[in-house]
MOPAC internal coordinates of N, CA, C and O (Angstrom, degrees):
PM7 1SCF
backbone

  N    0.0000 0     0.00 0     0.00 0    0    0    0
  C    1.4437 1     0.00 0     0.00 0    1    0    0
  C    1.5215 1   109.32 1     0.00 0    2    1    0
  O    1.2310 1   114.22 1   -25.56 1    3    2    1
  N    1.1641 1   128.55 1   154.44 1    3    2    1
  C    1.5197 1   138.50 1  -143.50 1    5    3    2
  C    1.8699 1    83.87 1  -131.63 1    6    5    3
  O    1.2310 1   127.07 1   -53.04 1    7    6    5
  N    1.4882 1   104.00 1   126.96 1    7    6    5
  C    1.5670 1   119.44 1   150.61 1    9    7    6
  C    1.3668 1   107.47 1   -68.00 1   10    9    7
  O    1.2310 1   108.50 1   130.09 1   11   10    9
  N    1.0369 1   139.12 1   -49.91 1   11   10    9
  C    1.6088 1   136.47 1   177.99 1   13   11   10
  C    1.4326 1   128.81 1   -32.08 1   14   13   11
  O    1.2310 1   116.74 1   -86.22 1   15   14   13
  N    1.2127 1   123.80 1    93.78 1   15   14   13
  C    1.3596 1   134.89 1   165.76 1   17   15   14
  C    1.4486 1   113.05 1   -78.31 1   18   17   15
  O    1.2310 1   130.96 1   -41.75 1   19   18   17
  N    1.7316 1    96.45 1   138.25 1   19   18   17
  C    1.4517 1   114.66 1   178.22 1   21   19   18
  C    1.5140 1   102.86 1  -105.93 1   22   21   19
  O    1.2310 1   116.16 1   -40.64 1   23   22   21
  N    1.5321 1   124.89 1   139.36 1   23   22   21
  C    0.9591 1   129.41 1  -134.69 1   25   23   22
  C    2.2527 1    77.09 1  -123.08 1   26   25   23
  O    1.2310 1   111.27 1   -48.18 1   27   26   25
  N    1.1885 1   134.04 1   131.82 1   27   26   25
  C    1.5269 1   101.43 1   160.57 1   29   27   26
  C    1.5678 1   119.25 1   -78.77 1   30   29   27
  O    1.2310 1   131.31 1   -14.36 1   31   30   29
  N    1.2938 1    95.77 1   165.64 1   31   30   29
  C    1.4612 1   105.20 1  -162.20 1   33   31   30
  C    1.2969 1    95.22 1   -79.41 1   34   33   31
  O    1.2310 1   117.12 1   -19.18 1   35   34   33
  N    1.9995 1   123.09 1   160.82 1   35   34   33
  C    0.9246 1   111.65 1  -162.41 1   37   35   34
  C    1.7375 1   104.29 1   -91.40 1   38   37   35
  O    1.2310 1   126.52 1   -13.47 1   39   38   37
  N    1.6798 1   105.07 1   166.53 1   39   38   37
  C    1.5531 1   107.26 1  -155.64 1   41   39   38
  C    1.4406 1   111.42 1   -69.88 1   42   41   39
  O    1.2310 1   116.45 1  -170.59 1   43   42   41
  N    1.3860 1   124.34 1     9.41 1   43   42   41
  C    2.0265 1   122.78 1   173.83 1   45   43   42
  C    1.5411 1    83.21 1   -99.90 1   46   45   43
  O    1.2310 1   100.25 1   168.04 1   47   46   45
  N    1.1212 1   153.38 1   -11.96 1   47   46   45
  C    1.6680 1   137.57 1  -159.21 1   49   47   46
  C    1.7928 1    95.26 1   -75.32 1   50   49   47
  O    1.2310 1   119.62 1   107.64 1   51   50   49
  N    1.7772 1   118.33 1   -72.36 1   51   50   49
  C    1.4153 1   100.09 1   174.46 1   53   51   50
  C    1.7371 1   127.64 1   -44.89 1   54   53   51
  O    1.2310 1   123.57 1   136.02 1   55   54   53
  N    1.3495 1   110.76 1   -43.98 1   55   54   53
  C    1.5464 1   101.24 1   172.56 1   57   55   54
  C    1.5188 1   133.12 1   -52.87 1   58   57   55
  O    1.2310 1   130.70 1   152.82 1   59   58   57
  N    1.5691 1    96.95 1   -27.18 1   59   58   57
  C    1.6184 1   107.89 1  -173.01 1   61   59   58
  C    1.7186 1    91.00 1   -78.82 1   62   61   59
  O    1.2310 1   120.63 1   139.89 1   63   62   61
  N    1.2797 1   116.41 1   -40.11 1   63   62   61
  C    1.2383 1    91.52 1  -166.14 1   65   63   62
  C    1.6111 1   126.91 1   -90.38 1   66   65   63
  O    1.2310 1   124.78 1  -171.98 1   67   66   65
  N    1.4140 1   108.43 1     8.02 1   67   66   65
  C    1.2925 1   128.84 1  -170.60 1   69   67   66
  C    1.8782 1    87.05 1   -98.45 1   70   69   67
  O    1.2310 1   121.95 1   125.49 1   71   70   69
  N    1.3870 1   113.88 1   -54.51 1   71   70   69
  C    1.0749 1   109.36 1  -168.84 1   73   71   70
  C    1.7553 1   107.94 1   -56.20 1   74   73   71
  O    1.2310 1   116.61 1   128.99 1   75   74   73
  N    1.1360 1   124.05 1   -51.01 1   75   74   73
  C    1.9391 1   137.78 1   175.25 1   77   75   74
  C    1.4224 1    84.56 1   -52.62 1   78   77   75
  O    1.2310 1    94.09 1   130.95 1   79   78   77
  N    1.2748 1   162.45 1   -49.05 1   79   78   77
  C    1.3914 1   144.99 1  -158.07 1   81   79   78
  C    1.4100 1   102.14 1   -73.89 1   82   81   79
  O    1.2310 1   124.48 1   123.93 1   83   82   81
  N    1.7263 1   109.00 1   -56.07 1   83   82   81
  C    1.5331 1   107.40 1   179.76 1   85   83   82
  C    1.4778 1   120.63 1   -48.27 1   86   85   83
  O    1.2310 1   121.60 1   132.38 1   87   86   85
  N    1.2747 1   114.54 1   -47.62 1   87   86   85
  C    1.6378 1   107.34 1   177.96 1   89   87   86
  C    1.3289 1   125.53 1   -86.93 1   90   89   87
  O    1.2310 1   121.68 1   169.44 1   91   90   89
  N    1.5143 1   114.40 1   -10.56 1   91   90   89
  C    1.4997 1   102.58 1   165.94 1   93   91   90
  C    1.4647 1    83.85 1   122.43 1   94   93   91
  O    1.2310 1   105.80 1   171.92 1   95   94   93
  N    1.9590 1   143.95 1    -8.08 1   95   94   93
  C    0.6628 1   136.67 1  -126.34 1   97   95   94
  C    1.6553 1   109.84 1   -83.34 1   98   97   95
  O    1.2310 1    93.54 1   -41.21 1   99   98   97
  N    1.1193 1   163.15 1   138.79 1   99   98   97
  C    1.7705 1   150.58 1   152.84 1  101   99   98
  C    1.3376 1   117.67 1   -28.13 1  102  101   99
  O    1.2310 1   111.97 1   -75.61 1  103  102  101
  N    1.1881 1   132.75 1   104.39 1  103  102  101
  C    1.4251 1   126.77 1   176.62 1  105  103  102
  C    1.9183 1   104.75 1   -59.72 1  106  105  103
  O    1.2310 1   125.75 1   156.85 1  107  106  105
  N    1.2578 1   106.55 1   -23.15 1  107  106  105
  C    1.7546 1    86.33 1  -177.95 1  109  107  106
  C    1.7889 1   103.58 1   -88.04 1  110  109  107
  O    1.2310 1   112.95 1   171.22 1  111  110  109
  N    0.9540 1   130.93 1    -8.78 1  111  110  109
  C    1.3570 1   139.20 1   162.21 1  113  111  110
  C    2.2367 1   119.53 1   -72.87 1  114  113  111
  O    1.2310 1   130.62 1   177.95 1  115  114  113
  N    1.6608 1    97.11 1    -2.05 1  115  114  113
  C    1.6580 1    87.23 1   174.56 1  117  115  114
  C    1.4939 1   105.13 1   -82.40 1  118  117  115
  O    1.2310 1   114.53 1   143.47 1  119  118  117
  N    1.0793 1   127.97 1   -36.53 1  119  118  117
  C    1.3854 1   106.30 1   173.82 1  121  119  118
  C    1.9094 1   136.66 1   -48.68 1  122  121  119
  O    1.2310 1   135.25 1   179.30 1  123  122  121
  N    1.6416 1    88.10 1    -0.70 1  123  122  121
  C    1.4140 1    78.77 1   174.21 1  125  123  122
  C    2.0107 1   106.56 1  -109.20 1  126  125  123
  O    1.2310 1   124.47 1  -173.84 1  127  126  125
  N    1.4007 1   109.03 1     6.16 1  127  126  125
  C    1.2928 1   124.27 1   175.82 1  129  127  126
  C    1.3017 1    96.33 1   -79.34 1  130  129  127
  O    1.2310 1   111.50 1   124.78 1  131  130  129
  N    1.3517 1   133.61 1   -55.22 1  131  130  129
  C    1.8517 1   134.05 1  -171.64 1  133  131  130
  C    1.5020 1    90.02 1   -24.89 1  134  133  131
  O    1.2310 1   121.05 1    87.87 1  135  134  133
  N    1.3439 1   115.60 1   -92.13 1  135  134  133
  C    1.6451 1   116.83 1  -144.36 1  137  135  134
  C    1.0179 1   120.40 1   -30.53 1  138  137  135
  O    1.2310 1   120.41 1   154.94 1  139  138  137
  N    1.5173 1   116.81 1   -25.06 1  139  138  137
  C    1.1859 1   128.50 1   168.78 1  141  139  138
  C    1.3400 1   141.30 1   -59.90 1  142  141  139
  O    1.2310 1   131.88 1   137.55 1  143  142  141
  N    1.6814 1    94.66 1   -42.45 1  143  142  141
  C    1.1398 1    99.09 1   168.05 1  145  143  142
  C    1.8819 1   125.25 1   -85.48 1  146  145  143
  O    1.2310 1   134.71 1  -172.42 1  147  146  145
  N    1.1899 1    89.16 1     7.58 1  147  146  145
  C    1.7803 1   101.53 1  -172.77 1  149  147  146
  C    1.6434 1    96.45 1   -89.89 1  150  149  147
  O    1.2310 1   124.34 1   157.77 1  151  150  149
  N    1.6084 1   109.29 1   -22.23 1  151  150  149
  C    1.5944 1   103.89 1  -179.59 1  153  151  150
  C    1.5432 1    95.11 1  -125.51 1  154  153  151
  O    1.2310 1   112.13 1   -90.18 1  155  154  153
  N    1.2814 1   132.45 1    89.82 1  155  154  153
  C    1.0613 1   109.23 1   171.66 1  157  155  154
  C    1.5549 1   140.38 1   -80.15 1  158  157  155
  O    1.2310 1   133.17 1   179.16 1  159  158  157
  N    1.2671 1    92.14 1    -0.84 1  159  158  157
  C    1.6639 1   132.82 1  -160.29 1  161  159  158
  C    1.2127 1   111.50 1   -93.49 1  162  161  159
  O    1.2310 1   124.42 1   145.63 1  163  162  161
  N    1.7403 1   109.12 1   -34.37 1  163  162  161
  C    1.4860 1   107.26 1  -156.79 1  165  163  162
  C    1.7248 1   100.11 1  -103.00 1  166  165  163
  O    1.2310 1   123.75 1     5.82 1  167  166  165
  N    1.1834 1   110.41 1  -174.18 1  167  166  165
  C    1.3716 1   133.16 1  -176.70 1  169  167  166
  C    2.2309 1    97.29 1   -57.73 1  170  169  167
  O    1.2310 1   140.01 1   -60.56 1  171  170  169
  N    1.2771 1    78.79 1   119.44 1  171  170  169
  C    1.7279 1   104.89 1  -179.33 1  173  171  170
  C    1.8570 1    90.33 1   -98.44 1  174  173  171
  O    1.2310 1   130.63 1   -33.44 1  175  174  173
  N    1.7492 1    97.09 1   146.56 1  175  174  173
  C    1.5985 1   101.93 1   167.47 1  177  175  174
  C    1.5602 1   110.77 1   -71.52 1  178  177  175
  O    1.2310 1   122.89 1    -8.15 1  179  178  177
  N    1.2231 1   112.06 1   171.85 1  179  178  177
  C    1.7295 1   129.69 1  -173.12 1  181  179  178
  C    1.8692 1   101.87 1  -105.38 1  182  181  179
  O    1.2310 1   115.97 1   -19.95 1  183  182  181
  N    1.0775 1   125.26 1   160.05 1  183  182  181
  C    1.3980 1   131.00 1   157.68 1  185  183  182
  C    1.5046 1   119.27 1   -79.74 1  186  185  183
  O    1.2310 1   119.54 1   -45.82 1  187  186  185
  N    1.0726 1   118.48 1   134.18 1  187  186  185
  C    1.3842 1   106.98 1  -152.86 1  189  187  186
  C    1.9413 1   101.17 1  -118.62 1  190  189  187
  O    1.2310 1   130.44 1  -176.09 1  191  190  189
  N    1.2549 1    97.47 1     3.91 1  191  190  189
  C    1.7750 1   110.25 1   174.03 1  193  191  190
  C    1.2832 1    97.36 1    73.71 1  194  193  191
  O    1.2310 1   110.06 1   174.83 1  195  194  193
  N    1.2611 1   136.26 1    -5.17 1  195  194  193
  C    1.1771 1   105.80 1  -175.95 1  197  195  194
  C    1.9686 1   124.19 1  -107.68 1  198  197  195
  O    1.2310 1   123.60 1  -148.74 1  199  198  197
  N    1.6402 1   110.70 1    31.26 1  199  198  197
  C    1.3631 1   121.65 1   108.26 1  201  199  198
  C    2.1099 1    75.82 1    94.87 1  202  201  199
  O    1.2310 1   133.63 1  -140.11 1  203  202  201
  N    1.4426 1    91.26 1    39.89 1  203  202  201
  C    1.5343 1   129.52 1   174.30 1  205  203  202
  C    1.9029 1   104.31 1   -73.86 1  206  205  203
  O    1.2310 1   119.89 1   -59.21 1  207  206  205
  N    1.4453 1   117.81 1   120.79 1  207  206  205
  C    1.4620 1   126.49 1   161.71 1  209  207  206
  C    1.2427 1   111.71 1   -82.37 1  210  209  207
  O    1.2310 1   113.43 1   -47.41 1  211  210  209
  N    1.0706 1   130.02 1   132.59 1  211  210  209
  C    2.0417 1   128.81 1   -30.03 1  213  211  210
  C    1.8003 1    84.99 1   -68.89 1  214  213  211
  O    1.2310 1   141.94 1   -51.85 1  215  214  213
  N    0.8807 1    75.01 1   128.15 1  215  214  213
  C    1.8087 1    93.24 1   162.75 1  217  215  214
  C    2.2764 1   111.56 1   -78.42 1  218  217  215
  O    1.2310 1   137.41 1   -63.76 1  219  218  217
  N    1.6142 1    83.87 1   116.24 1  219  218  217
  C    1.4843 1    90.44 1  -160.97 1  221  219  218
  C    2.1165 1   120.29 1   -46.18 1  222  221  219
  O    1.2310 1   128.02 1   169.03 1  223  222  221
  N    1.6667 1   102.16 1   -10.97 1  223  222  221
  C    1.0342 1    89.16 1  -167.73 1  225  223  222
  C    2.0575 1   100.33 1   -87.01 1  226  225  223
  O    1.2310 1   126.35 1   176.50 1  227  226  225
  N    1.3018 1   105.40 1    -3.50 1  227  226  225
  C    1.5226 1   112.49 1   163.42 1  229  227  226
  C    1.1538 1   106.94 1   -76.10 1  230  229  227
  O    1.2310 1   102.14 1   149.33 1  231  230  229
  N    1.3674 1   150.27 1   -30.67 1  231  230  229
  C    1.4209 1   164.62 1  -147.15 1  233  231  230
  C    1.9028 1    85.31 1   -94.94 1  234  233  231
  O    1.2310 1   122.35 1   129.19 1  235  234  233
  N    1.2854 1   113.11 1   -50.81 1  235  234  233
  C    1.8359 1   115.34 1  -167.98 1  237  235  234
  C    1.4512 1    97.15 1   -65.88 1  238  237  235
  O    1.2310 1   125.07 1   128.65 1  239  238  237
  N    1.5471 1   107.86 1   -51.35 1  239  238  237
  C    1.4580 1   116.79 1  -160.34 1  241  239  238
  C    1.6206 1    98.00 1   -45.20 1  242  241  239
  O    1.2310 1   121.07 1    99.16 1  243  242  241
  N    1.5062 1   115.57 1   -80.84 1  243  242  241
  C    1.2431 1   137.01 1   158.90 1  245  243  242
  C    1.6461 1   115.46 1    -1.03 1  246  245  243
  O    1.2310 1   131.09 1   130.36 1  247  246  245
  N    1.1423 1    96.21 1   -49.64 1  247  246  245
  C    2.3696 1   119.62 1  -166.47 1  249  247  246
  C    2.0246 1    82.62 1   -58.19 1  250  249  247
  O    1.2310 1   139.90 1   108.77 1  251  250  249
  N    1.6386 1    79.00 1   -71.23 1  251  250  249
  C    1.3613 1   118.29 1  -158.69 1  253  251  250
  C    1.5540 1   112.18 1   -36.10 1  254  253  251
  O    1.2310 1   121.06 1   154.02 1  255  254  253
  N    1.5956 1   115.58 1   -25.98 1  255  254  253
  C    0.9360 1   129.86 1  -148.16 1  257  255  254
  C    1.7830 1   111.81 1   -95.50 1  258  257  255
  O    1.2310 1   138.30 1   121.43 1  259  258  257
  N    2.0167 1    82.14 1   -58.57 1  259  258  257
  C    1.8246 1   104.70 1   169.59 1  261  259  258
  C    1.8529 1   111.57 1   -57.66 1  262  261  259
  O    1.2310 1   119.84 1   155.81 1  263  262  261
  N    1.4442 1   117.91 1   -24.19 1  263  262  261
  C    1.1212 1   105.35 1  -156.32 1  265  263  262
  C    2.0889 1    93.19 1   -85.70 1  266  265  263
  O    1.2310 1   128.66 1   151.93 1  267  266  265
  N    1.2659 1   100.92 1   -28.07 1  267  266  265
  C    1.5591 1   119.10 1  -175.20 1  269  267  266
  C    2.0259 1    77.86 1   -66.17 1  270  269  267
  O    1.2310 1    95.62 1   109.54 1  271  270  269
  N    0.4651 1   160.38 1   -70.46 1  271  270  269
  C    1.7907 1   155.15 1  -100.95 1  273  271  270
  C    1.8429 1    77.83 1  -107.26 1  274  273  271
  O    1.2310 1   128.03 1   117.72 1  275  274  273
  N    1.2774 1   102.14 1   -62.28 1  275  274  273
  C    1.8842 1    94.65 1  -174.92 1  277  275  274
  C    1.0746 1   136.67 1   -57.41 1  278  277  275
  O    1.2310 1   126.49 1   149.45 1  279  278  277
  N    1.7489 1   105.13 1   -30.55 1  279  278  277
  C    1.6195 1   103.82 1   155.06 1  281  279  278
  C    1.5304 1    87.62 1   123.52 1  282  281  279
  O    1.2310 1   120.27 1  -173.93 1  283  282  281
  N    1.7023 1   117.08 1     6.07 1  283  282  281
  C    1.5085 1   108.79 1   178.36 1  285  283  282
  C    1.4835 1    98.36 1  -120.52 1  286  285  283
  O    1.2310 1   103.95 1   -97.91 1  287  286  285
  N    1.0162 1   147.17 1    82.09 1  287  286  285
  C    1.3953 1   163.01 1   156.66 1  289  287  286
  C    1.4856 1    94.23 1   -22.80 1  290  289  287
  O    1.2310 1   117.57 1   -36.83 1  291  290  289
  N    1.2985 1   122.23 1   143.17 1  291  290  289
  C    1.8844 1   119.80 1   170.48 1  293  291  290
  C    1.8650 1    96.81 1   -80.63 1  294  293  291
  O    1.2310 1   111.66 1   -33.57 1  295  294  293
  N    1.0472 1   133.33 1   146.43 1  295  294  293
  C    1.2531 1   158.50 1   159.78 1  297  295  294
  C    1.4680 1   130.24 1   -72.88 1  298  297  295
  O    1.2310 1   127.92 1   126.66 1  299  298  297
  N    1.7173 1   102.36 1   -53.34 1  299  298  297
  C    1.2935 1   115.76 1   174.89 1  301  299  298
  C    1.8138 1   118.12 1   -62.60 1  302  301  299
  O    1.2310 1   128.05 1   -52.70 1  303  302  301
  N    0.9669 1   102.10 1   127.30 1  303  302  301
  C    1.7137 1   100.51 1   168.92 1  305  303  302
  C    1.7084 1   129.43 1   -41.94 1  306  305  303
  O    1.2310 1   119.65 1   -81.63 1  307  306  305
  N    0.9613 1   118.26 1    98.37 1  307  306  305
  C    1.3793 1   112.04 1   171.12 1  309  307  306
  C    1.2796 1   135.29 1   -50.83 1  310  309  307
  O    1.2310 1   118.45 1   -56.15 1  311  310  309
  N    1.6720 1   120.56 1   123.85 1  311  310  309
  C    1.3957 1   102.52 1  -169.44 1  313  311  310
  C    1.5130 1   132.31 1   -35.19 1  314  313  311
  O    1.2310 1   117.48 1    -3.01 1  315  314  313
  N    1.7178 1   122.41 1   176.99 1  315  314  313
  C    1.1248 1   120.72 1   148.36 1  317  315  314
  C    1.1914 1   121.96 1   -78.02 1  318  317  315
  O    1.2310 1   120.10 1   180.00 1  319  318  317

């Protein structure tokens, strides 16, 4: 018998990664989707054209996507 406890993963981890499958997204690139989802409310980065990996407005798409899958849609307006 094993001391080792499995902890479950927290409840955006399946969405993020269901959501990165739907768009084509990099699974080694979700860690830069989290912060996002830790603020979903607050001020998201802009695309800045200058043609940046992952380019942040894939990073929203991605946000935008897991939070729709959990059943909490973001509210706040997304920048221009």
């Amino acid at each position: 018998m094993s001391d080792v406890t499995h902890s479950a993963p927290p409840p955006f981890e399946a969405a993020l990664v269901r959501a990165s499958e739907e768009l084509g997204f990099p699974s080694y690139y979700q860690s830069c989707v989290r912060p996002l989802l830790r603020n979903p409310e607050g001020r998201w980065p802009r695309c800045c054209g200058g043609g940046c990996e992952p380019c942040a407005q894939t990073l929203i798409q991605v946000a935008l996507r897991t939070l729709e899958l959990m059943g909490t849609p973001r509210k706040a307006p997304l920048p221009d």
